[in-house]
Backbone as CSV, one residue per row, in Angstrom:
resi,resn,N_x,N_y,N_z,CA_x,CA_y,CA_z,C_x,C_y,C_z
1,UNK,-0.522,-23.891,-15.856,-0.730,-23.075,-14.683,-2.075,-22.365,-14.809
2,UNK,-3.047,-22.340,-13.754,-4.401,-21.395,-13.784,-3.603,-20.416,-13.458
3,UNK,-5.310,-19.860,-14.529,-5.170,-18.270,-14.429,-4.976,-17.460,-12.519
4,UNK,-4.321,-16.798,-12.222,-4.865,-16.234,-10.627,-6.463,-15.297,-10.646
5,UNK,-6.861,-15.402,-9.554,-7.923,-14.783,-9.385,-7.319,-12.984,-9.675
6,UNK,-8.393,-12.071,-9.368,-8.191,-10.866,-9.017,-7.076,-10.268,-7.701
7,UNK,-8.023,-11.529,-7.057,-7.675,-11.284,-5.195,-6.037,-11.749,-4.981
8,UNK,-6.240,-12.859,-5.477,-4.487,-13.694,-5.941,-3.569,-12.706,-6.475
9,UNK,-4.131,-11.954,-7.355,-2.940,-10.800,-8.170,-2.617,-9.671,-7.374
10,UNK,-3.436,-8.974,-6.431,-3.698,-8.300,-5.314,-2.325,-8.541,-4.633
11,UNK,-2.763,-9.803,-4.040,-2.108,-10.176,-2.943,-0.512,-10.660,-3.077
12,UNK,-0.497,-11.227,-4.326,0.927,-11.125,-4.847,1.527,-10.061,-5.175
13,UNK,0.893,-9.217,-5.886,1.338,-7.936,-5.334,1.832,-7.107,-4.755
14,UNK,1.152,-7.195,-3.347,1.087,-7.055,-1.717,2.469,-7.481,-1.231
15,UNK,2.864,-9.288,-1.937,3.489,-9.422,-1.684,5.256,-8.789,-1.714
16,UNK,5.276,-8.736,-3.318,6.223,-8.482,-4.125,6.745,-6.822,-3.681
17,UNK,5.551,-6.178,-3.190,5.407,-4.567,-2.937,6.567,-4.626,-1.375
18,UNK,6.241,-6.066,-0.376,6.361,-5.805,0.882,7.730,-6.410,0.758
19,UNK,8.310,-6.948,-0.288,9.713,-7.745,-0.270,10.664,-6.517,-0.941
20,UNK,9.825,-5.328,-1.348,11.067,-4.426,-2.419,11.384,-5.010,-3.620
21,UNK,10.047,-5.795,-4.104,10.359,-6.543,-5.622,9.738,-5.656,-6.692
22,UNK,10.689,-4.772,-6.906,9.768,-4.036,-8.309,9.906,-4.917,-9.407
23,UNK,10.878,-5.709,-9.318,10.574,-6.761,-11.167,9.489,-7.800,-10.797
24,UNK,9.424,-8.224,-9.150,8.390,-9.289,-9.139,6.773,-8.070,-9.313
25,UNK,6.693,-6.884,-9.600,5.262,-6.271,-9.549,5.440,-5.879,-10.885
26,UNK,6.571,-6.077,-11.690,6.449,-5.676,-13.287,5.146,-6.798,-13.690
27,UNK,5.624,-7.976,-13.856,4.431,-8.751,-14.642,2.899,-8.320,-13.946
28,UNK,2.701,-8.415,-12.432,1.550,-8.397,-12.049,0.989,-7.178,-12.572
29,UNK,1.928,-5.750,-13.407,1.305,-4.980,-13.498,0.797,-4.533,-15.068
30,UNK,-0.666,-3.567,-15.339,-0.944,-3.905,-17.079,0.082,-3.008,-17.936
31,UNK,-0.275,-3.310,-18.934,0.643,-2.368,-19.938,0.517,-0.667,-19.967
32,UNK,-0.658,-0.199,-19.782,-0.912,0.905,-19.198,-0.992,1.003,-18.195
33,UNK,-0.630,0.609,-16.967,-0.822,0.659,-15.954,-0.174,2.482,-15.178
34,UNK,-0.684,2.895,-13.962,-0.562,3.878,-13.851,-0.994,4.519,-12.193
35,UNK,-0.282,4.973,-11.562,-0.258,5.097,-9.632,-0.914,6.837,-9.593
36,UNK,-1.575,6.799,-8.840,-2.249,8.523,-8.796,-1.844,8.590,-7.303
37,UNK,-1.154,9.876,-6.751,-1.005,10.297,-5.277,-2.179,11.189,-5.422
38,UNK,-3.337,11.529,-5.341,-3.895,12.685,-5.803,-3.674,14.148,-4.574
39,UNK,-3.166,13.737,-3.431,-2.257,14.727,-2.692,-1.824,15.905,-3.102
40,UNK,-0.174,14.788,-3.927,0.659,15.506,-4.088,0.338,16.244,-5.616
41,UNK,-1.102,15.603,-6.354,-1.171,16.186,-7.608,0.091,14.740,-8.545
42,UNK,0.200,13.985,-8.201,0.886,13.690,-9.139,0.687,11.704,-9.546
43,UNK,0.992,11.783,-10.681,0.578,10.417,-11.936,1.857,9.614,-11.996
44,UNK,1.988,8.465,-11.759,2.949,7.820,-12.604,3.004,6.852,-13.630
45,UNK,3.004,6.876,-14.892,2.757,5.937,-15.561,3.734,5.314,-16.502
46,UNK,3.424,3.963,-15.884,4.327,2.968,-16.382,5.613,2.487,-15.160
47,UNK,5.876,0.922,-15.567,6.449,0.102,-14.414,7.607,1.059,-14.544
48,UNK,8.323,1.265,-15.551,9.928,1.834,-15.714,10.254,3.490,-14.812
49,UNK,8.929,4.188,-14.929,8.940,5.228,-14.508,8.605,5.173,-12.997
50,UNK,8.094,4.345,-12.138,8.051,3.628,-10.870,9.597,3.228,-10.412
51,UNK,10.057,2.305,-11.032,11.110,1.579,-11.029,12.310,2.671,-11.008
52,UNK,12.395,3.451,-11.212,13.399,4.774,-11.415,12.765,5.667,-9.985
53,UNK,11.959,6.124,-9.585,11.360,6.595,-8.451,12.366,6.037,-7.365
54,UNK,11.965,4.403,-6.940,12.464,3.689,-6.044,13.950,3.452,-6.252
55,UNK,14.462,3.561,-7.310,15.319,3.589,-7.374,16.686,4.807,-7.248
56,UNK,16.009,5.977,-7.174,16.108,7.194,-6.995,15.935,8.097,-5.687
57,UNK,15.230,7.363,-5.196,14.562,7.457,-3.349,16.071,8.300,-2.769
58,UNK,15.906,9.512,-2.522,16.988,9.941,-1.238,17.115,9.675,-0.925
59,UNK,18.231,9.166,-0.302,19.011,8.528,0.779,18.877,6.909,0.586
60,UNK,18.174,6.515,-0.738,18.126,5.393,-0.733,17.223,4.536,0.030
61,UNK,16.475,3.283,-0.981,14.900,3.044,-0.082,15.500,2.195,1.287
62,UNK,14.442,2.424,2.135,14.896,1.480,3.731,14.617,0.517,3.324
63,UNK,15.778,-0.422,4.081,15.541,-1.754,4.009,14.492,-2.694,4.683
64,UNK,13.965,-3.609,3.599,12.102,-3.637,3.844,12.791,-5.345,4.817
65,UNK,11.576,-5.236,5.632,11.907,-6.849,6.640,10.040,-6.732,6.484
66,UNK,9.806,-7.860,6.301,8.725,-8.424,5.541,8.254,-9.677,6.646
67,UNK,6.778,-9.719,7.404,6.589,-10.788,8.118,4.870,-10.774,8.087
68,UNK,4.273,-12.105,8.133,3.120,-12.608,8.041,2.550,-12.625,9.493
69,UNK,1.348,-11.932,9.688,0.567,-11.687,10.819,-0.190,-13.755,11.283
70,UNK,-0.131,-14.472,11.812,-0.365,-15.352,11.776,-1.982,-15.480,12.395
71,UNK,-2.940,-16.232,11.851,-4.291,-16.258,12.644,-5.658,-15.119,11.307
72,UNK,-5.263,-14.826,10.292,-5.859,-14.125,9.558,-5.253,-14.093,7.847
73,UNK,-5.833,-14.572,6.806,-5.405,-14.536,5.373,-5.168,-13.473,5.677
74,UNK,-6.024,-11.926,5.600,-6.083,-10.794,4.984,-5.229,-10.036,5.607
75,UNK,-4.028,-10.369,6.730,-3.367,-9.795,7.129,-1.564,-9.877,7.077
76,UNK,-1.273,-8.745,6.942,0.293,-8.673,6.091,1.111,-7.944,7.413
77,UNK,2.336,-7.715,7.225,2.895,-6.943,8.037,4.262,-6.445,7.370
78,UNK,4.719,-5.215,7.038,5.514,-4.941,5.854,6.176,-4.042,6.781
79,UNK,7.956,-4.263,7.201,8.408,-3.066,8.077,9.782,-2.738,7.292
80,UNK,9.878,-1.734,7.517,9.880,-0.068,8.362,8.902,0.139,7.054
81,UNK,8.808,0.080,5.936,7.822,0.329,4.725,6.592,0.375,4.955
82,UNK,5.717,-0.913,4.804,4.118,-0.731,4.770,3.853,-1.953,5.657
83,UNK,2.682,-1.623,6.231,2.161,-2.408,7.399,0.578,-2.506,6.803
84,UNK,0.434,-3.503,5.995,-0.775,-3.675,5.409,-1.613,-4.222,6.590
85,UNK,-2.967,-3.890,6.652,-3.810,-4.407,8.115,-5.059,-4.904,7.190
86,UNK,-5.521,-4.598,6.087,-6.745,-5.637,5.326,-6.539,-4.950,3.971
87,UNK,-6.948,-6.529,3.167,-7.564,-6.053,1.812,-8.539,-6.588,1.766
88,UNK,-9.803,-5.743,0.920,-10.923,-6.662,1.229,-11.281,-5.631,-0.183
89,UNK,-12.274,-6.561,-1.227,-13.141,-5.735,-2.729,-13.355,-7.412,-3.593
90,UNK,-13.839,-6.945,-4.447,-14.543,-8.051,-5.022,-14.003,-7.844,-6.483
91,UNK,-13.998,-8.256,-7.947,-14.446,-7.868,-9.280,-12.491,-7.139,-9.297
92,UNK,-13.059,-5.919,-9.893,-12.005,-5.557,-10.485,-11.409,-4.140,-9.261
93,UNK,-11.851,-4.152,-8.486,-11.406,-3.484,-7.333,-11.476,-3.561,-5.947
94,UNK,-10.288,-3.449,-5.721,-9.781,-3.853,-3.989,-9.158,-2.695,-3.650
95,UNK,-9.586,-2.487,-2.190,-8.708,-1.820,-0.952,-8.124,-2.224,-0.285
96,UNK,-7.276,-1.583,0.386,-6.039,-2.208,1.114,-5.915,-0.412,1.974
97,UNK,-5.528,-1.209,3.333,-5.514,-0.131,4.322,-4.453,-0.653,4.794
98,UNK,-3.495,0.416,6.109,-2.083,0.307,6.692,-2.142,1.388,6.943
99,UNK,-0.249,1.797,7.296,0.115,2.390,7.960,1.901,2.422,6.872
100,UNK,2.653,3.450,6.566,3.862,3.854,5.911,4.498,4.190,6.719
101,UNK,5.731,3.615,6.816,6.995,4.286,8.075,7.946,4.437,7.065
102,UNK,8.053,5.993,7.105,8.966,6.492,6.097,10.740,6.825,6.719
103,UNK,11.575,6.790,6.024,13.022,6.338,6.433,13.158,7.063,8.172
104,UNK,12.708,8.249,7.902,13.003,9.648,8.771,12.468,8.783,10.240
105,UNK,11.507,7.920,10.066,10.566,7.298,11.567,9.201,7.774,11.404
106,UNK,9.021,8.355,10.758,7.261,8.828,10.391,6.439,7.917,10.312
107,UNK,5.394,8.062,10.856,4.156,6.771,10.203,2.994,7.262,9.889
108,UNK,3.055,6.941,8.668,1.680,7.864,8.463,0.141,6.359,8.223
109,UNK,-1.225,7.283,8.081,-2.028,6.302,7.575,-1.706,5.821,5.766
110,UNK,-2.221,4.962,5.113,-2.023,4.418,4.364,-3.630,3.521,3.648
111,UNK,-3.988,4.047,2.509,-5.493,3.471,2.316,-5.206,3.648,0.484
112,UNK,-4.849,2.277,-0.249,-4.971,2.262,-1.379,-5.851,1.825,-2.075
113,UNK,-6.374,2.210,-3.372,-7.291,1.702,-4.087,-6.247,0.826,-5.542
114,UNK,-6.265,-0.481,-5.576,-6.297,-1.210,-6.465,-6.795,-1.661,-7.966
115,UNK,-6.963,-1.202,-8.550,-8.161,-1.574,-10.010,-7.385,-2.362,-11.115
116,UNK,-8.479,-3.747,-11.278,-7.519,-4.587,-12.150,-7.912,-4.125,-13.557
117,UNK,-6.908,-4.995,-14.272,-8.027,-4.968,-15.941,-6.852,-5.805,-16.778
118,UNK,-7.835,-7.049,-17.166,-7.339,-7.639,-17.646,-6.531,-8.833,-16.885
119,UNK,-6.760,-9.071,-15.440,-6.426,-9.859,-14.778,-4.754,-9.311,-14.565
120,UNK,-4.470,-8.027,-14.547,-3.502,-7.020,-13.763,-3.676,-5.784,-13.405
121,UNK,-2.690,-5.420,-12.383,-2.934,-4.094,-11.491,-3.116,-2.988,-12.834
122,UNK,-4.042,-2.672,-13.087,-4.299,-1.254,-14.331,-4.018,0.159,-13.199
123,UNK,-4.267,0.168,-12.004,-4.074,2.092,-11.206,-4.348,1.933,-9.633
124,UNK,-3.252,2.373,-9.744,-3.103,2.845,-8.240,-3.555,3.898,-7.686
125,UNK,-4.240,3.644,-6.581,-4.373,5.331,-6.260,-4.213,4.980,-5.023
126,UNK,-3.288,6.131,-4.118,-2.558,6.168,-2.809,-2.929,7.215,-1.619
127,UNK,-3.925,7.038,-0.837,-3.927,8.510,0.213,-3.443,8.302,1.395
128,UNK,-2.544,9.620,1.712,-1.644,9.316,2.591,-2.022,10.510,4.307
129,UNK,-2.294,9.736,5.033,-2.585,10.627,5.917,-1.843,10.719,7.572
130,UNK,-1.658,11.955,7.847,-0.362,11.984,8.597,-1.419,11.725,10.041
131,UNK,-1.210,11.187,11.344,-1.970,11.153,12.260,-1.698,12.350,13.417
132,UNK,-3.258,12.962,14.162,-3.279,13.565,14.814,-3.883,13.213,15.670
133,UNK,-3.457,14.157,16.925,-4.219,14.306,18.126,-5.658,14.982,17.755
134,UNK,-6.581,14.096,18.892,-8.228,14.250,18.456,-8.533,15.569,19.285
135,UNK,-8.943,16.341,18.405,-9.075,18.107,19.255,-10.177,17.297,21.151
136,UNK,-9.936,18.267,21.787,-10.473,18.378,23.338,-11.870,18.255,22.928
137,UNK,-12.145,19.337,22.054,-13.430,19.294,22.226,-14.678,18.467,22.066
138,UNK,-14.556,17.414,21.107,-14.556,16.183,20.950,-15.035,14.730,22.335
139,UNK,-14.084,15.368,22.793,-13.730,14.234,23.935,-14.956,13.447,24.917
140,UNK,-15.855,14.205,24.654,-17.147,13.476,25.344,-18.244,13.013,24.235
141,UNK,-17.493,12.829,22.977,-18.878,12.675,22.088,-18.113,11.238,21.329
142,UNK,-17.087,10.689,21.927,-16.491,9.898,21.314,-15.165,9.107,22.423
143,UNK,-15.080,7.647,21.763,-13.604,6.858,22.415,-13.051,7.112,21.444
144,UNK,-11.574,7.147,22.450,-10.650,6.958,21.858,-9.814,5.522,21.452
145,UNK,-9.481,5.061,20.393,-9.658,4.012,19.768,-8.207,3.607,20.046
146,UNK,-7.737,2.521,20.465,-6.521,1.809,21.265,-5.579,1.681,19.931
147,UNK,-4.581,2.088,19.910,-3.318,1.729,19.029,-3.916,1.928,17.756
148,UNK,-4.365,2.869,17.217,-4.805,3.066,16.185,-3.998,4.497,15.476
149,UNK,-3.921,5.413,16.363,-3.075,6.610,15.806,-1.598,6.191,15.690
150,UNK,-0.534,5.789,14.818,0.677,5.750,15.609,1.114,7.311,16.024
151,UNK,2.331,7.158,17.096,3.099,8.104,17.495,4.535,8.225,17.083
């Protein structure tokens, strides 16, 4: 079997992330490997200590329904969970942008940073941003951009 690329490990990833496979993202991920919210202030390191998170989720994680955007590689579609819309980086780091629909109906923005090492995911880092209405004042110095905020 060849080795996978960077982009390949990414995207399997992506995949495994959008099916609710935490044992299929154990291998893709390194031995130190390690997720930063820098938000909430907080680190997670290691698959087991992830794996207990999701597994721990209040109320228990929503059930993920998983479907392929057709007409584009770089596009995913991950529901009620993550709605990946591109990954795009080169080498040992990739981004990945979306949108999180959390159990409650929330959707927030969604913009991760990826970093491999060693031909696996070595750190996550996650920013999570809730969407707003664009202040008035604004309103003549700019469009407003079609289906881009959810509600």
């Amino acid at each position: 079997m060849s080795e996978q690329s960077n982009e390949e490990v990414v995207r399997s990833y992506l995949r495994a992330m959008e099916e609710g496979d935490s044992d299929g993202q154990g291998p893709l991920r390194h031995s130190d490997w390690q997720a930063e919210w820098p938000q909430s202030s907080e680190r997670v390191r290691g698959h087991a200590n992830m794996h207990a998170i999701m597994e721990n989720y209040p109320g228990g994680m929503p059930e993920v329904h998983a479907g392929r955007l057709v007409g584009s590689e770089d596009r995913w579609v991950v529901t009620p969970v993550y709605s990946i819309q591109r990954v795009v980086g080169s080498g040992d780091a990739w981004w990945v942008d979306g949108t999180i629909t959390y159990p409650g109906g929330a959707t927030w923005f969604y913009a991760g940073l990826f970093e491999l090492r060693d031909g696996k995911i070595y750190r996550e880092t996650g920013y999570f941003g809730e969407p707003f209405e664009a202040p008035e004042w604004r309103r003549g110095y700019v469009e407003l951009m079609e289906g881009s905020a959810p509600r």
